[in-house]
DSSP file (Angstrom, degrees, kcal/mol; ACC not computed):
  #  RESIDUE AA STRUCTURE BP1 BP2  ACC     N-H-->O    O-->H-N    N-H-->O    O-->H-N    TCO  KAPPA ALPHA  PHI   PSI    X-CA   Y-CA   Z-CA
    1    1 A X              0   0    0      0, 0.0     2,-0.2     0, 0.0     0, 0.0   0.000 360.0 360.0 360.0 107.1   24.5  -43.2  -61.3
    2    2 A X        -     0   0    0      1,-0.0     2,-0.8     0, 0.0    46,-0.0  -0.314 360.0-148.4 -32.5 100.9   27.7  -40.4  -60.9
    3    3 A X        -     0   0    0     -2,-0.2    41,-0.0    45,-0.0     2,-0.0  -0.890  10.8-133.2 -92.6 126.4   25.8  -37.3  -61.3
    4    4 A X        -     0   0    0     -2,-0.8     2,-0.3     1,-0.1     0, 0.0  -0.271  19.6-128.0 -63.7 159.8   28.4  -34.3  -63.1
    5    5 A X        -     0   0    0      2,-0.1    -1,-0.1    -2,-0.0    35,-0.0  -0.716  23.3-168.1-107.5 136.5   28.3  -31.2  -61.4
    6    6 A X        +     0   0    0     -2,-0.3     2,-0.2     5,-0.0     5,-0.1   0.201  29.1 142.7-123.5  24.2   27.6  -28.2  -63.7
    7    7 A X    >>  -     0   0    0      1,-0.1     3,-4.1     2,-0.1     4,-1.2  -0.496  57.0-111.4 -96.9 158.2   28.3  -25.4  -61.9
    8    8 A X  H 3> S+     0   0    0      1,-0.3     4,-0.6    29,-0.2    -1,-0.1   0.627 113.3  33.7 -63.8 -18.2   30.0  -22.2  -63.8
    9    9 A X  H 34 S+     0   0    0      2,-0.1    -1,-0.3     1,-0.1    -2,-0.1   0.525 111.7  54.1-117.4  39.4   33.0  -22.3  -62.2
   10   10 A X  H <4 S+     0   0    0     -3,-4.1     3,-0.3     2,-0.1    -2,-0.2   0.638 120.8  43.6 -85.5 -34.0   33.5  -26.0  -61.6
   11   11 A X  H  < S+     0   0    0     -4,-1.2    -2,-0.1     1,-0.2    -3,-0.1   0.645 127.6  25.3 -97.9 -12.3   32.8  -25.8  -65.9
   12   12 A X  S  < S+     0   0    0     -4,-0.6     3,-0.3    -5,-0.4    -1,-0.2  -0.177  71.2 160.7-161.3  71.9   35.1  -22.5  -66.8
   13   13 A X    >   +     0   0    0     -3,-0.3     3,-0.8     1,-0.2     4,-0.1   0.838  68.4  68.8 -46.2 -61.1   37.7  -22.5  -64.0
   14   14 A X  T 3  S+     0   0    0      1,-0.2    -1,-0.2    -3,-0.1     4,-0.1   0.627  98.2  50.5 -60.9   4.1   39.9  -20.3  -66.0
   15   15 A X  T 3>  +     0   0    0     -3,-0.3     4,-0.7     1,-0.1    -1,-0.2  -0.417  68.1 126.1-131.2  62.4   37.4  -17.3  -65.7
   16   16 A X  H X> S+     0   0    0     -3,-0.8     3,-0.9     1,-0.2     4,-0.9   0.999  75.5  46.3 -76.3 -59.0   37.0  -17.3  -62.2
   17   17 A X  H 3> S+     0   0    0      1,-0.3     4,-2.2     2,-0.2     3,-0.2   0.612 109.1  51.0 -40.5 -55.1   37.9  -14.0  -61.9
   18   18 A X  H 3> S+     0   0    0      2,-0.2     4,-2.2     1,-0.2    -1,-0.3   0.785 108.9  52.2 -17.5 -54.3   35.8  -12.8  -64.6
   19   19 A X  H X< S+     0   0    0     -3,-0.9     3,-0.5    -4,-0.7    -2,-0.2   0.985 107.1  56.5 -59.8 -59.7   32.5  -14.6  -63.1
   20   20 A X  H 3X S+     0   0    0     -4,-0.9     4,-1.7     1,-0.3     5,-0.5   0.918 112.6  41.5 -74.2 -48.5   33.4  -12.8  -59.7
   21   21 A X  H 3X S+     0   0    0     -4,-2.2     4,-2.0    -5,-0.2    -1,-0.3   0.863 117.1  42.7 -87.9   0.6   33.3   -9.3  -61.5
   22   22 A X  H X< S+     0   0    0     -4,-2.2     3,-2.8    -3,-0.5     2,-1.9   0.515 110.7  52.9 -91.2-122.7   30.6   -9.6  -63.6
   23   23 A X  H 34 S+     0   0    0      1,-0.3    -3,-0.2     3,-0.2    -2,-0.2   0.003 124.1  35.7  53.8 -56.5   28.3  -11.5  -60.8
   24   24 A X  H 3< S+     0   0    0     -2,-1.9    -1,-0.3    -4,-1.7    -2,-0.2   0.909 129.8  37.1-101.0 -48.0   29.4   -8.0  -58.5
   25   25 A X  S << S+     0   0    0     -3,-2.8     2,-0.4    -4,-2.0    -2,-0.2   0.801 110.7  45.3 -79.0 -22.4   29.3   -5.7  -61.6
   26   26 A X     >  -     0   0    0      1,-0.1     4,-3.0     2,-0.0    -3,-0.2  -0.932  54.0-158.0-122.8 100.0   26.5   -6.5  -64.1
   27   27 A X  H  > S+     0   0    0     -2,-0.4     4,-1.8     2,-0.2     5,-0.3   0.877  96.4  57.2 -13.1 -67.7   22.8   -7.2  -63.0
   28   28 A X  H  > S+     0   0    0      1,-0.3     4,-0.8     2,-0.2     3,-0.5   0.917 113.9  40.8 -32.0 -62.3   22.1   -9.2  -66.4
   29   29 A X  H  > S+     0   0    0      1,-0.3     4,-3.3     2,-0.2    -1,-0.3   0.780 110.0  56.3 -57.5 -34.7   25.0  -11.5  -65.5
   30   30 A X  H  X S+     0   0    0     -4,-3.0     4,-1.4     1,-0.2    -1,-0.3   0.974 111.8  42.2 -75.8 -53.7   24.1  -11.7  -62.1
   31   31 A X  H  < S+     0   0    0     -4,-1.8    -2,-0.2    -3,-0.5    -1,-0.2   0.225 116.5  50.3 -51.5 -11.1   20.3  -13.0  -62.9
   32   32 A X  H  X S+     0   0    0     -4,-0.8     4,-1.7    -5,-0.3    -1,-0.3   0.662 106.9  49.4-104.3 -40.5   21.6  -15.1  -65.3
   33   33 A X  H  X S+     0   0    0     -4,-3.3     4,-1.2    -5,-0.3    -2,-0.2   0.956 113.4  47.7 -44.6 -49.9   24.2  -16.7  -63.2
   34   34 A X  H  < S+     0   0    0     -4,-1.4     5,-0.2     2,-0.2    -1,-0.2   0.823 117.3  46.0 -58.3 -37.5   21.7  -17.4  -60.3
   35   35 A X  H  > S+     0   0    0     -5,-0.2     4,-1.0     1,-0.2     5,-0.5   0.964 108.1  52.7 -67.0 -41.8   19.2  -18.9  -62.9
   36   36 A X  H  X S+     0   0    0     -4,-1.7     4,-2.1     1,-0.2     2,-0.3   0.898 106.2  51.9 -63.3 -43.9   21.4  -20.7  -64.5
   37   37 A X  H  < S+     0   0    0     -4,-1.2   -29,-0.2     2,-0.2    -2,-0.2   0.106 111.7  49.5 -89.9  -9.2   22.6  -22.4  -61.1
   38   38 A X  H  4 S+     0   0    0     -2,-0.3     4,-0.2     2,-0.2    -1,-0.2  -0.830 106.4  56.8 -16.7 -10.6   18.8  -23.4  -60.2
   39   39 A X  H  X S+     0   0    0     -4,-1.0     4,-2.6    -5,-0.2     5,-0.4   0.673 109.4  38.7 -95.1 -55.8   18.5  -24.6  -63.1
   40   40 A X  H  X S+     0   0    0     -4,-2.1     4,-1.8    -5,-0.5     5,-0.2   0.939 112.5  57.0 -65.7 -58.6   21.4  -26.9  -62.7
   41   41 A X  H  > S+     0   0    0      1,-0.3     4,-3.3     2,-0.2    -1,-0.2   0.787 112.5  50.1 -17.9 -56.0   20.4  -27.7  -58.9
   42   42 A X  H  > S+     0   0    0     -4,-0.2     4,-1.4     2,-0.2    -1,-0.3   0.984 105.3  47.9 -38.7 -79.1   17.2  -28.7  -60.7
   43   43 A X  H >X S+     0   0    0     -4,-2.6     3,-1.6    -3,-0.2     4,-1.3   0.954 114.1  49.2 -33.9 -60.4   18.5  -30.8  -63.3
   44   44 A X  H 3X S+     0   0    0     -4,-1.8     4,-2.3    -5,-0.4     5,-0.2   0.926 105.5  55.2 -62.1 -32.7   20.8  -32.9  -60.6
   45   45 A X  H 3<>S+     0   0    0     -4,-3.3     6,-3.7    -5,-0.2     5,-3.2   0.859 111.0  48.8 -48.6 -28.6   17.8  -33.3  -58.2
   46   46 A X  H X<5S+     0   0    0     -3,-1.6     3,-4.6    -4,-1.4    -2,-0.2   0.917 116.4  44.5 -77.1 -70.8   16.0  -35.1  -61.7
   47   47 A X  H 3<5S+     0   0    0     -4,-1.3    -2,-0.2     1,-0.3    -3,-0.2   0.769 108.4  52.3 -34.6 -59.1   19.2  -37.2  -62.2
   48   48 A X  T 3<5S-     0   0    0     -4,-2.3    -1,-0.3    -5,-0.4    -2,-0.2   0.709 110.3-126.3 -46.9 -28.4   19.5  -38.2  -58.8
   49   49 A X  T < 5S+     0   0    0     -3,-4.6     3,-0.2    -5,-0.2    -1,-0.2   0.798  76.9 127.0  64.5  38.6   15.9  -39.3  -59.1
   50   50 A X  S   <S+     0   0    0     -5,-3.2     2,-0.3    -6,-0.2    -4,-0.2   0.789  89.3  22.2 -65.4 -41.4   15.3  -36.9  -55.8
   51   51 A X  S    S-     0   0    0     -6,-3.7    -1,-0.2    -5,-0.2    -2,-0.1  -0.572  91.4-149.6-132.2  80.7   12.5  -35.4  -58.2
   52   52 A X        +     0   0    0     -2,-0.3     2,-0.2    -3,-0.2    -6,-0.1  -0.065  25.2 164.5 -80.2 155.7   11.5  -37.7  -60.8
   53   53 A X        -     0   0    0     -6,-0.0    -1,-0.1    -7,-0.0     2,-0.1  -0.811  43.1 -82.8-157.1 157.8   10.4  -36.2  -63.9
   54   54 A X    >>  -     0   0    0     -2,-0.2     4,-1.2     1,-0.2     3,-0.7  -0.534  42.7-117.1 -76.1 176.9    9.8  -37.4  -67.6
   55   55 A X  H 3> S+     0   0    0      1,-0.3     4,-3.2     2,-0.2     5,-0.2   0.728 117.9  61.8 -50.7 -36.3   12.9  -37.6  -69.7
   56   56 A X  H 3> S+     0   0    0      2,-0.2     4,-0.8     1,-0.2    -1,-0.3   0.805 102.2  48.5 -82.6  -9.1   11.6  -35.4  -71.6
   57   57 A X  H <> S+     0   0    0     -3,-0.7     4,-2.3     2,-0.2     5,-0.3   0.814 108.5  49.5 -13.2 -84.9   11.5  -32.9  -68.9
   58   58 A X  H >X S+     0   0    0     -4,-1.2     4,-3.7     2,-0.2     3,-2.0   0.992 107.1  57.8 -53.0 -70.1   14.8  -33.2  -67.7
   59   59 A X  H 3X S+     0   0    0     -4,-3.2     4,-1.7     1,-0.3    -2,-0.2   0.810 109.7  44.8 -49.4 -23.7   16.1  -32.8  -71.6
   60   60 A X  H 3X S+     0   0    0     -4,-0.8     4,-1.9    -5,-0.2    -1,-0.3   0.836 114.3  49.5 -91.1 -22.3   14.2  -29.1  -71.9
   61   61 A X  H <X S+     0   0    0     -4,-2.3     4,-3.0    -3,-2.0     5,-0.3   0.905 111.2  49.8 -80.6 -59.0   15.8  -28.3  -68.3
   62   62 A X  H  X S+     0   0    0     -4,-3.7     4,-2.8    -5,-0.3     5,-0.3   0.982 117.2  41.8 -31.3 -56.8   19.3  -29.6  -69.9
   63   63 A X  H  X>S+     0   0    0     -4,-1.7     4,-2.1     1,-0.3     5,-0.6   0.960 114.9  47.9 -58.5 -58.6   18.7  -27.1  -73.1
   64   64 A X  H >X5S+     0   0    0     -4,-1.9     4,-2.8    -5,-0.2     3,-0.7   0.859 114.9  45.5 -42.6 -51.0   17.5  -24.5  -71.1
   65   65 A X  H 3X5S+     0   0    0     -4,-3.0     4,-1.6     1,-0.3     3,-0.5   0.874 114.1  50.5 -52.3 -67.5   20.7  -25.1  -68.8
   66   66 A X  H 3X5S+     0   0    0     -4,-2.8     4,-0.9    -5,-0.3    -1,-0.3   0.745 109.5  50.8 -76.0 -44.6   22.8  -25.3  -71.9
   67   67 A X  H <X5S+     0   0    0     -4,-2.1     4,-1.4    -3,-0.7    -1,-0.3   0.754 114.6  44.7 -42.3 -41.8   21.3  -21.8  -73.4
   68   68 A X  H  X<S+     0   0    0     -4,-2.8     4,-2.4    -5,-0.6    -2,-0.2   0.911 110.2  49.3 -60.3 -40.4   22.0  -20.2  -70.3
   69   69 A X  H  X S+     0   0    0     -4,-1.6     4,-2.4     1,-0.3    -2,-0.2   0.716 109.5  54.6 -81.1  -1.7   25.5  -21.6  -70.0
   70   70 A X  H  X S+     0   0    0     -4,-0.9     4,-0.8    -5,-0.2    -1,-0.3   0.762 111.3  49.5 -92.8 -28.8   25.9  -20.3  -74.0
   71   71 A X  H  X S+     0   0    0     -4,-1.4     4,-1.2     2,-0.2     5,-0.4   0.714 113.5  47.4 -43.7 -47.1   24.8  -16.3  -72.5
   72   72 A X  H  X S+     0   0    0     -4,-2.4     4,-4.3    -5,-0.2    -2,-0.2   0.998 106.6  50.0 -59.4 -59.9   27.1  -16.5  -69.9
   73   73 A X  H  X S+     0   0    0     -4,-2.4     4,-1.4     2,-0.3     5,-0.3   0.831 112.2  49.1 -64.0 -34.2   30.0  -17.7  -71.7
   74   74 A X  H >X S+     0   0    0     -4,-0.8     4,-2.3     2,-0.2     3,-1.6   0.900 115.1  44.4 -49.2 -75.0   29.6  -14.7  -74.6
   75   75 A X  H 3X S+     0   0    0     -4,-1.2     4,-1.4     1,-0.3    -2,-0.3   0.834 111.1  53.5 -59.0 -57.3   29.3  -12.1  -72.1
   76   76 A X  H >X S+     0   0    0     -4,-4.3     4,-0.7    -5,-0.4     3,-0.6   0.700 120.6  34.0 -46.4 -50.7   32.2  -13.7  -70.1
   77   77 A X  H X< S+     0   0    0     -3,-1.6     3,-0.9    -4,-1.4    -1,-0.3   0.826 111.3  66.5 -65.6 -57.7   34.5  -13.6  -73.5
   78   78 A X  H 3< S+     0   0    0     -4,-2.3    -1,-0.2    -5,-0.3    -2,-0.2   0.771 103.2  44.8 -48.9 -40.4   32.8  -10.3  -74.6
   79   79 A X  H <<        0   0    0     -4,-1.4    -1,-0.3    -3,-0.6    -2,-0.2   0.608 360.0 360.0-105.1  -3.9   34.3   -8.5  -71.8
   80   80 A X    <<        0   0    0     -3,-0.9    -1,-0.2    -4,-0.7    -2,-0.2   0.568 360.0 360.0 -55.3 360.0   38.1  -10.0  -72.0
């Protein structure tokens, strides 16, 4: 099994720059960035079946993953 990578700027390349001043400038952003990638770190350990987990498990770590990645991306937009 190919595990995808999800991390934020592997998934929204064209706002590297953005990511890098918010991460330096804005707490929120910064605590949600870090979460966000532990969260994914998480998830790929379940695929990988380094830390096996139920399915249903792994889907609420996705959603969460996917909530996070839906925070980020406003405030990344909000401030262009």
């Amino acid at each position: 099994m190919t595990i995808e990578h999800h991390d934020l700027l592997h998934e929204l390349p064209e706002h590297r720059e953005r990511i890098h001043e918010l991460k330096v400038g804005n707490a929120h952003f910064a605590r949600l960035f870090d979460e966000y990638h532990q969260v994914t770190k998480d998830v790929e350990r379940m695929e990988s079946e380094i830390e096996p987990v139920s399915t249903q498990t792994e889907e609420e770590r996705k959603l969460h993953r996917l909530h996070l990645k839906d925070q980020l991306y406003a405030m990344i937009i909000k401030a262009d």
